[in-house]
Structure formats: C-alpha cells, structure tokens
N, C-alpha and C positions, 0 to 999 in steps of 0.2 A: 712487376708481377700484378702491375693494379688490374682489376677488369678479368681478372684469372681464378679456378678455383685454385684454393690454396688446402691444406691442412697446417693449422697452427696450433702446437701446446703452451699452457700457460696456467699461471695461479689464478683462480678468483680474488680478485681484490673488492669487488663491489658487485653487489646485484639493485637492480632496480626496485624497489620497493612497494611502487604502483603496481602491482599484476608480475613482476618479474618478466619482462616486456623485453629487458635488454643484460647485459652484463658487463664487465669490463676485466679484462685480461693484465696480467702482468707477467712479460716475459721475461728475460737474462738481466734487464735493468730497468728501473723506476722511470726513466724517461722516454720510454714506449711503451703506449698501453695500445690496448687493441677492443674496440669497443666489439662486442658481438651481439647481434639481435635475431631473437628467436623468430624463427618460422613457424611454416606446419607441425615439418617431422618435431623440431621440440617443445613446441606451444608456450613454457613456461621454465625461467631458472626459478628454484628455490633459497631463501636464506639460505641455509641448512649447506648450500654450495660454497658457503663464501670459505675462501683459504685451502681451498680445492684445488688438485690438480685436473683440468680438461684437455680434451683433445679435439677440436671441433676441423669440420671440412665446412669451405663456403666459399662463396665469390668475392675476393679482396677488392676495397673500395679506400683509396685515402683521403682521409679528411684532415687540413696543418690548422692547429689551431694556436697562434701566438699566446705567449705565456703572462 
C-alpha cells in the first residue's frame, strides 16, 4: 500500500513539540507506530491531542528503522 492514499486510526502517543509539525500514531500494538505530518488542511497537532483517538487520510510512505 506504500505510495497509496490510505486512511488510518490510531491513539496519539506523541506530538511534536516544536510547532506540532508532526505526530506519531499508535495502532493495535506498540511495535508499529505511524508517524504523521501535518500539511495544509491541518497545519498543527496540539498537546491537548496526545492519547487521542484520530482518524487521518494521507499518502502512505514507509520508512524501517532498526531498533
């Protein structure tokens, strides 16, 4: 599905704290996160997000990062 839009739900586990620039998603388990970064339509996540449920639509990109 890389390179596709997708729609994915998830908890906020983290927001960026600089500007709220980016977020990071926690799906069905701790060892896939889903980072997501604001565009236009959302300009900014807030604190106030974290431990949220979202629902975001976007273009799936994967990045593997060794542990």
């Amino acid at each position: 599905m890389a390179d596709k839009e997708v729609i994915v739900k998830g908890t906020v586990m983290h927001v960026c704290k600089q500007g709220g620039a980016r977020c990071f998603l926690m799906g069905s388990n701790e060892e896939m996160n889903i980072r997501v970064e604001a565009g236009e339509k959302i300009g900014a996540f807030s604190q106030e997000q974290m431990g949220s449920d979202l629902e975001i639509a976007g273009i799936l990109k994967v990045v593997r990062t060794e542990a």
